[in-house]
DRENDO-1510 file (C-alpha; in Angstrom, 1 decimal, always signed):
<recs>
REC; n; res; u; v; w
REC; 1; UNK; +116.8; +156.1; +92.8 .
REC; 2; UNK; +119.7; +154.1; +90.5 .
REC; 3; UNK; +119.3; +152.8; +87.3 .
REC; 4; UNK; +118.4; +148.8; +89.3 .
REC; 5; UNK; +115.9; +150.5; +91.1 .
REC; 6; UNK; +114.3; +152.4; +88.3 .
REC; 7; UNK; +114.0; +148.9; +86.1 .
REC; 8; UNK; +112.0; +147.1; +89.1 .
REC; 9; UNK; +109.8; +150.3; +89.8 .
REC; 10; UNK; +108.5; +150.4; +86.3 .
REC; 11; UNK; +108.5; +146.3; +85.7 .
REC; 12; UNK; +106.3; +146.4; +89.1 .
REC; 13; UNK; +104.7; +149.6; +87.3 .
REC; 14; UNK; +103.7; +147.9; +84.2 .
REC; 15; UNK; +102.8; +144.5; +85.3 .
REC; 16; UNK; +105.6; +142.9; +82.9 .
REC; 17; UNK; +108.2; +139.6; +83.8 .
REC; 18; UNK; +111.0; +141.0; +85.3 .
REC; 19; UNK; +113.5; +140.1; +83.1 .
REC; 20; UNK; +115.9; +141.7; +80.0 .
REC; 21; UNK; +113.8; +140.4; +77.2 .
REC; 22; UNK; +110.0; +140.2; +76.8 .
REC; 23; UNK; +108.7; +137.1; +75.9 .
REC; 24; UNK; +105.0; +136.0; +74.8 .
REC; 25; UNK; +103.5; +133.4; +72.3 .
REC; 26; UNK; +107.2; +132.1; +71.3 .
REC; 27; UNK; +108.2; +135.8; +70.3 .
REC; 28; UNK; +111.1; +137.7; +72.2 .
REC; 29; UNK; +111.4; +141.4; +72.4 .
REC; 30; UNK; +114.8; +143.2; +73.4 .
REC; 31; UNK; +116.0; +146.8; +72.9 .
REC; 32; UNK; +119.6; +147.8; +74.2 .
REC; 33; UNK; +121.6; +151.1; +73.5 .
REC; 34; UNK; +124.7; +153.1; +74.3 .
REC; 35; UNK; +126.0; +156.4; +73.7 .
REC; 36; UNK; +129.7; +156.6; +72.8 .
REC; 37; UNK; +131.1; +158.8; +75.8 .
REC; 38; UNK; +129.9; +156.1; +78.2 .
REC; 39; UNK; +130.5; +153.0; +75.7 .
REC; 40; UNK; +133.4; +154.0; +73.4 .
REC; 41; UNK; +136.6; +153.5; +74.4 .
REC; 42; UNK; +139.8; +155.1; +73.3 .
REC; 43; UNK; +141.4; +151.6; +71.5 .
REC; 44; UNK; +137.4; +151.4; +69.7 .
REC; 45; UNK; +136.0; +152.4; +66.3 .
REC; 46; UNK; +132.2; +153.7; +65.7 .
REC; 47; UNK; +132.0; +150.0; +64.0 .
REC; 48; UNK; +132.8; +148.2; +67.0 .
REC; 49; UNK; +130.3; +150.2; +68.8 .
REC; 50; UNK; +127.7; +149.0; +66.0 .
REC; 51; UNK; +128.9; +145.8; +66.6 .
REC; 52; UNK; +128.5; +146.5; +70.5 .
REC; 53; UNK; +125.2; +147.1; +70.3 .
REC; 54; UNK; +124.4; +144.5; +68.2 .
REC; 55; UNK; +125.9; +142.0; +70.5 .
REC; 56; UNK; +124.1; +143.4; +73.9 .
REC; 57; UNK; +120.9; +143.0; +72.6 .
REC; 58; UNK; +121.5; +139.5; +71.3 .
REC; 59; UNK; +123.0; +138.1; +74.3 .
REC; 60; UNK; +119.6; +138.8; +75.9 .
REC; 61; UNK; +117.6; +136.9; +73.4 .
REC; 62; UNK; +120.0; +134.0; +73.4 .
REC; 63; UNK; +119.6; +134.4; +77.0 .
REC; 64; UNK; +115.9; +133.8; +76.9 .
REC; 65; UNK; +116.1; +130.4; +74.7 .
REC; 66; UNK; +115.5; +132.4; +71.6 .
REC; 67; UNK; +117.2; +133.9; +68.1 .
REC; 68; UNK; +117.0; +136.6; +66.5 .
REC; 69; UNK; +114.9; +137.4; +63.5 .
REC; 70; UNK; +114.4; +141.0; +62.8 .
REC; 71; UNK; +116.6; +143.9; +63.6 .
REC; 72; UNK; +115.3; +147.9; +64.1 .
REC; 73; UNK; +118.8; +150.3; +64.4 .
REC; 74; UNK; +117.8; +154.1; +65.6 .
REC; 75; UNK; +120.9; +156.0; +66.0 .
REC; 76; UNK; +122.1; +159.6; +66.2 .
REC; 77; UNK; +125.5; +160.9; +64.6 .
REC; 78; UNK; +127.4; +164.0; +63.4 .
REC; 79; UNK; +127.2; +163.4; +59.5 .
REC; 80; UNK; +127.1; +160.7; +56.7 .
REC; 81; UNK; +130.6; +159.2; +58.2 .
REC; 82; UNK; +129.8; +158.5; +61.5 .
REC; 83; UNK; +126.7; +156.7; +60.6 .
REC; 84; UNK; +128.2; +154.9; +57.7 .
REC; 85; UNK; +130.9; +153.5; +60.6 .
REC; 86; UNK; +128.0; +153.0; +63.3 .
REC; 87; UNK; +125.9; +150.9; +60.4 .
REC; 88; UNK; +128.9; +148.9; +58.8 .
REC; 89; UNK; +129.8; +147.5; +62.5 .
REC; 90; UNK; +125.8; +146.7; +62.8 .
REC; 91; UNK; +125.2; +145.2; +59.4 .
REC; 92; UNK; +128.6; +142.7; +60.6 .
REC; 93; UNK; +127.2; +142.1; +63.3 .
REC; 94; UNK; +124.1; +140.7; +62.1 .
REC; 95; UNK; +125.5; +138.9; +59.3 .
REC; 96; UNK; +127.7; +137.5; +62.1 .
REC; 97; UNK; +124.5; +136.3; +64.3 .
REC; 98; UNK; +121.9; +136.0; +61.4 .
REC; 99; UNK; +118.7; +137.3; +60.7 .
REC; 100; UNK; +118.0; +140.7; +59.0 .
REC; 101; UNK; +117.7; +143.9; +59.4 .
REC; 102; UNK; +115.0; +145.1; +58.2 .
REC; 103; UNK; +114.8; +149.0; +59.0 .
REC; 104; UNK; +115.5; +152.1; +61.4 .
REC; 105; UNK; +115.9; +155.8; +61.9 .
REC; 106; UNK; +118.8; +158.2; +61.6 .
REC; 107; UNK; +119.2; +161.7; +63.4 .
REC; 108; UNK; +121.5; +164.6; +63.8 .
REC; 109; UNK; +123.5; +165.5; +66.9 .
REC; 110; UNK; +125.7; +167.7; +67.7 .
REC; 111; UNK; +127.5; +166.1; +70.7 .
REC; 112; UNK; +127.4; +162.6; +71.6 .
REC; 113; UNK; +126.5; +159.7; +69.3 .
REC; 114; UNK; +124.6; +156.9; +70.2 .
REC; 115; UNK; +122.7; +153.9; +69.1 .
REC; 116; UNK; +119.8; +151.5; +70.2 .
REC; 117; UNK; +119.3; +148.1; +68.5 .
REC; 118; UNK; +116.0; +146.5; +68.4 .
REC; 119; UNK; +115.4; +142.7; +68.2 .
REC; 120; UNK; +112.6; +140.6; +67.6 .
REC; 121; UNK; +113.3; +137.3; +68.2 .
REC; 122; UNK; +111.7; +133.7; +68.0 .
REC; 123; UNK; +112.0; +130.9; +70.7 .
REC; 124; UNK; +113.9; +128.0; +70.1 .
REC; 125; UNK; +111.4; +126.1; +73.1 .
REC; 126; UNK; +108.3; +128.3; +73.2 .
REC; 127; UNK; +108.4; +128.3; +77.2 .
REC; 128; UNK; +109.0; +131.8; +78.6 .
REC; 129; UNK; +112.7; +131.3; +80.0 .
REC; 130; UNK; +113.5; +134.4; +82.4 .
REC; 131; UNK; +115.2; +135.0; +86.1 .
REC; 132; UNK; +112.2; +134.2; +87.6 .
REC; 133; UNK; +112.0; +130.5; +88.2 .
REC; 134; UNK; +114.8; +129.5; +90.6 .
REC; 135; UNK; +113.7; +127.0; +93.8 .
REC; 136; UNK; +115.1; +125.8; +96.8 .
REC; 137; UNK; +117.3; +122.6; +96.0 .
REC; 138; UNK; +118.0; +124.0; +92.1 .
REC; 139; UNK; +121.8; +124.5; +91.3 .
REC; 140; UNK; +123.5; +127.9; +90.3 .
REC; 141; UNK; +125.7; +126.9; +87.4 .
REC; 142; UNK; +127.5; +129.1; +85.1 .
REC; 143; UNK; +128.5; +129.0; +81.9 .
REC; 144; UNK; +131.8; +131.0; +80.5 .
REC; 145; UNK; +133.9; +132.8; +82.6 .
REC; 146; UNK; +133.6; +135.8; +83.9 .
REC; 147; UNK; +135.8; +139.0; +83.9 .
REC; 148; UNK; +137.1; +140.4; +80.6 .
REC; 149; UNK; +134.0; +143.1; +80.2 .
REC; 150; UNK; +134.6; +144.2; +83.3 .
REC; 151; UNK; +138.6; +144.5; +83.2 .
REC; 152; UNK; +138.0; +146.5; +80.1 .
REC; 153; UNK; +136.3; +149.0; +82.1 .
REC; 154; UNK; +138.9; +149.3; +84.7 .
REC; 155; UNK; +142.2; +149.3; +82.4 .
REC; 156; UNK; +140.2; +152.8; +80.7 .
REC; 157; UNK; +139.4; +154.0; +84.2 .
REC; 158; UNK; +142.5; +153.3; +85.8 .
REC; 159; UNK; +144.9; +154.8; +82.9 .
REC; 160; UNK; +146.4; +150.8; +82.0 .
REC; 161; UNK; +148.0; +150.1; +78.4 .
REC; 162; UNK; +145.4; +148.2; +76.7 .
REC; 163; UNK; +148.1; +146.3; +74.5 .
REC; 164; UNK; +149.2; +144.7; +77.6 .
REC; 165; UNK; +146.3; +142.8; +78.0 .
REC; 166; UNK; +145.3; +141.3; +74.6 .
REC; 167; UNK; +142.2; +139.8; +75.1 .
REC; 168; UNK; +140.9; +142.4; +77.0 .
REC; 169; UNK; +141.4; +144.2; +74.4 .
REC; 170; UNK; +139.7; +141.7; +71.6 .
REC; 171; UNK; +136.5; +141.3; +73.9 .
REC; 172; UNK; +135.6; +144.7; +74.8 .
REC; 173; UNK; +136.3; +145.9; +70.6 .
REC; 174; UNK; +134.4; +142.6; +69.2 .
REC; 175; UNK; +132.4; +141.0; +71.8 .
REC; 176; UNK; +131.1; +137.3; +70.9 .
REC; 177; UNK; +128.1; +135.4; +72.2 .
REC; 178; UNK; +128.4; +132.2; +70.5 .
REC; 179; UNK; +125.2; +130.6; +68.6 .
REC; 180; UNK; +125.0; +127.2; +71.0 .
REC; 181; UNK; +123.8; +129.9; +74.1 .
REC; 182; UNK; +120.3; +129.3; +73.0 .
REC; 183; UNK; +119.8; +125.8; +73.1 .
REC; 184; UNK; +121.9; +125.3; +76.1 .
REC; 185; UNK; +119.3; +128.0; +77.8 .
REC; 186; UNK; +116.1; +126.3; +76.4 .
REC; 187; UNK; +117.4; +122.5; +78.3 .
REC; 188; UNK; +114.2; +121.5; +80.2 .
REC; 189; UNK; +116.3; +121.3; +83.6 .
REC; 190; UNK; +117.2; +124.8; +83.5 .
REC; 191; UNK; +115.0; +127.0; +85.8 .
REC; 192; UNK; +116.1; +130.2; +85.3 .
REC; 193; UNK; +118.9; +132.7; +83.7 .
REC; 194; UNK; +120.3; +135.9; +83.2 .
REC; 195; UNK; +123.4; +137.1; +80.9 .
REC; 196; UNK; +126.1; +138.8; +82.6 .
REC; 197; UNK; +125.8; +142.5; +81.2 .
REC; 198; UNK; +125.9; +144.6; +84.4 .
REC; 199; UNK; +128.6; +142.6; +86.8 .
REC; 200; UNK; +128.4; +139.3; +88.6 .
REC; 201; UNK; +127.1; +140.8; +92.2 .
REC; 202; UNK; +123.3; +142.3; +90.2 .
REC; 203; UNK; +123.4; +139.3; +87.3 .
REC; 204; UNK; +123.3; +136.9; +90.5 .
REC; 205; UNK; +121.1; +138.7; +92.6 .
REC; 206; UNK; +118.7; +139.4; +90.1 .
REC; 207; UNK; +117.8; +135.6; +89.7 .
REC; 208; UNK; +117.7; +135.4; +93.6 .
REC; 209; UNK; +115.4; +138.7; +94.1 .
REC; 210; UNK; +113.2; +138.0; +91.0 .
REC; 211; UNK; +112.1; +134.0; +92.3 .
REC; 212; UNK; +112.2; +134.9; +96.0 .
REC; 213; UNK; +114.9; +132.9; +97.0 .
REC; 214; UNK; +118.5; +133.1; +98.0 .
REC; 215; UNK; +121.7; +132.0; +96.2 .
REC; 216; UNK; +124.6; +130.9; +98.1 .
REC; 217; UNK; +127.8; +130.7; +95.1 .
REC; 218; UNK; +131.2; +129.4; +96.5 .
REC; 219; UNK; +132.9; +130.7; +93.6 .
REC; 220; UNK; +132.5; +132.8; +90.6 .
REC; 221; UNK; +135.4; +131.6; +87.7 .
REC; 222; UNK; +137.3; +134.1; +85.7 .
REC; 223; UNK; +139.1; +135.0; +82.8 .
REC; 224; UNK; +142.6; +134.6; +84.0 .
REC; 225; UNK; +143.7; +137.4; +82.0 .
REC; 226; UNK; +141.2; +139.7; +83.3 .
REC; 227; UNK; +142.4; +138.4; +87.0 .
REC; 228; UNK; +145.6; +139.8; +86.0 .
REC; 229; UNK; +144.4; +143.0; +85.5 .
REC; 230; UNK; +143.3; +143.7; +88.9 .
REC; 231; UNK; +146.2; +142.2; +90.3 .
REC; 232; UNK; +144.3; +139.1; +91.5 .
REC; 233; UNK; +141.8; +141.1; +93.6 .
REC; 234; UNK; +138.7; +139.5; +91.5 .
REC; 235; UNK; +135.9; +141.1; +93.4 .
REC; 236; UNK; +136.8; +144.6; +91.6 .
REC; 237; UNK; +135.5; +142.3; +88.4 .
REC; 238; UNK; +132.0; +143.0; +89.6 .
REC; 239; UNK; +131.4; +145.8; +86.5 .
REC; 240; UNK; +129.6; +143.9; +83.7 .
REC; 241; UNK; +129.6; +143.7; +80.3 .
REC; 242; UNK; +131.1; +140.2; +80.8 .
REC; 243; UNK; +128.2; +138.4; +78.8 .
REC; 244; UNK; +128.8; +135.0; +79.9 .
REC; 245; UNK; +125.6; +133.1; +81.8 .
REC; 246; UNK; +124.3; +132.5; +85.2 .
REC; 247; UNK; +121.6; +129.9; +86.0 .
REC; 248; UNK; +119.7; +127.9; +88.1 .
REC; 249; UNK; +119.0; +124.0; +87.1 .
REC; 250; UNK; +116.9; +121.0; +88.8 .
REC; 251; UNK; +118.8; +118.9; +90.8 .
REC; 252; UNK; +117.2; +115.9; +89.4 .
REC; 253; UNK; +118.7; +116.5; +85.9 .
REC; 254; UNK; +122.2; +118.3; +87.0 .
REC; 255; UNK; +124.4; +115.6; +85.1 .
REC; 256; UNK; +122.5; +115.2; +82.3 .
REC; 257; UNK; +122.3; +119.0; +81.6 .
REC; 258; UNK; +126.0; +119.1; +82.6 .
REC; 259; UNK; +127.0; +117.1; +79.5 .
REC; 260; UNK; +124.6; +118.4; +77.2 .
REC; 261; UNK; +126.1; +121.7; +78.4 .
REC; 262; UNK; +129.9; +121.0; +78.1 .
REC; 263; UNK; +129.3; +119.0; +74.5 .
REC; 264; UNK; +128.4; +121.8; +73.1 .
REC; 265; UNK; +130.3; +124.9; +74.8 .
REC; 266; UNK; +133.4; +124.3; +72.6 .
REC; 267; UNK; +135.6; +124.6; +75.4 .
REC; 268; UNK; +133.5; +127.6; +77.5 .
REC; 269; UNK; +133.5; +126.9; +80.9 .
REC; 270; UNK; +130.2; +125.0; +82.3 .
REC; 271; UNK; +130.1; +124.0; +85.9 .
REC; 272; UNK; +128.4; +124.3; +88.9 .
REC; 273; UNK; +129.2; +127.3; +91.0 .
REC; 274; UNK; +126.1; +127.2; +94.0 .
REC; 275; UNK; +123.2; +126.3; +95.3 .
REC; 276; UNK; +119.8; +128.1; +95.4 .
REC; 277; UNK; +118.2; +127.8; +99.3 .
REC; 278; UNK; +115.4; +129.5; +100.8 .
REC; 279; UNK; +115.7; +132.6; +102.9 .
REC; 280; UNK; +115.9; +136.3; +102.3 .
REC; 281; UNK; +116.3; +136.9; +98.4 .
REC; 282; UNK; +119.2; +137.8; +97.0 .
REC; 283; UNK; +122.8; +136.2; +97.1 .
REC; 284; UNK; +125.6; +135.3; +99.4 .
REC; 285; UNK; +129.0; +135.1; +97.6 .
REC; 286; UNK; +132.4; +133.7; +99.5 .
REC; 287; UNK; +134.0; +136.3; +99.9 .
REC; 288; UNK; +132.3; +139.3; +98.3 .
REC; 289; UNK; +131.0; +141.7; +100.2 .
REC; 290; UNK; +130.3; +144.7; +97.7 .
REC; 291; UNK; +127.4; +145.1; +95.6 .
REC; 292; UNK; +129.3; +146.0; +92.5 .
REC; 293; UNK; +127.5; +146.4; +89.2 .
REC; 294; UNK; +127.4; +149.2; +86.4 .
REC; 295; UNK; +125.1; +151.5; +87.0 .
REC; 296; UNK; +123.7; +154.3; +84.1 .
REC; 297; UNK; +122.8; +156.6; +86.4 .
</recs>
């Protein structure tokens, strides 16, 4: 059993939405973590791993119409320094995406350091917004491009000089979900939604598997830089970490969303990318054929 099918066994377990965040009576719940020999790469800092964090778990609560409000840090370290660094990229962080943090916990370890963020959030719409509530006739849109999380990954893996691809290199040290996310999420038209944060292939599929229906996507867009980095062979950008949106909107309010979308992006990319039809769940992509995705374990 993988990490994907771990998550469904326990949501189906506990009887909870199967989505990133929870979300009940206008409040949103979201942890997210990483430990540095998984999440730290050799170009990064302990701060930009505070900042990391920070980032992950506020993409999902943008992600679910909401903002955050209070913030809970837990992390483990090898002495005072290492937790000052870890702590100074969280406390940017938050500064940077507002609200406060309001507590946590520190402990010693003698090999890897990690960290886990806690949000509580509130709802910018009080309607639960999650992956579940795609239908037959819906559109997939997305919104930013796609690409640079996962190139990241693959110039570490793959030995590439970093400083050859500049903002590769920006994303994957300082991350940035901008503040619009939200209220483009909580549009009345929009049916469902996930954030990009474990590759294109899952992020897609999830919405399919989760409302029992099946996306057909003609395209995915990408970063062009991050293209460039795989030598224009796009399907290897199926890691994650990419934190742009995919979702599903009704068909009788495309345009209108479309324009309410694209007036506030700031220049992200907004367009429509699919269609959601009925069939086995899941997603068909022109021409993918992998499964892709970043697995823990």
């Amino acid at each position: 059993m993988g990490e994907h099918e771990f998550a469904e066994w326990l949501v189906d377990r506990l009887g909870v939405p199967n989505a990133d965040a929870f979300s009940e009576g206008g409040l949103i719940l979201k942890v997210d973590g990483y430990s540095a020999s998984e999440a730290l790469y050799p170009w990064m800092t302990l701060k930009d791993l505070g900042w990391k964090a920070v980032t992950s778990a506020v993409s999902d609560v943008y992600a679910s119409g909401g903002v955050p409000v209070f913030y809970l840090v837990s992390i483990g370290a090898n002495g005072e320094g290492e937790a000052r660094d870890l702590m100074s990229g969280v406390i940017d962080a938050v500064e940077f995406y507002g609200g406060r943090l309001v507590g946590g916990d520190t402990n010693k370890c003698k090999g890897d350091k990690w960290i886990d963020v806690f949000v509580l959030g509130k709802s910018l719409s009080g309607r639960l917004i999650s992956r579940e509530g795609a239908r037959p006739g819906d559109a997939v849109v997305q919104v930013g491009e796609a690409g640079l999380g996962s190139a990241a990954y693959i110039v570490y893996s793959e030995g590439l000089n970093i400083d050859e691809f500049p903002r590769v290199k920006r994303w994957s040290v300082r991350p940035v979900v901008p503040s619009w996310v939200p209220r483009v999420v909580s549009h009345q038209c929009v049916s469902a939604v996930i954030d990009n944060s474990d590759g294109f292939y899952y992020s897609l599929r999830s919405i399919g598997v989760a409302s029992s229906v099946r996306l057909v996507v003609d395209r995915v867009v990408f970063d062009g830089e991050a293209v460039r980095v795989v030598g224009g062979d796009w399907p290897r950008l199926s890691v994650g970490e990419d934190y742009n949106l995919f979702m599903t909107v009704r068909p009788g309010c495309l345009e209108s969303f479309l324009d309410w979308c694209r007036g506030m992006s700031g220049g992200w990319f907004c367009g429509v990318i699919g269609r959601v039809e009925g069939g086995s769940p899941g997603v068909s992509i022109a021409g993918y054929s992998g499964c892709g995705g970043w697995r823990s374990f």
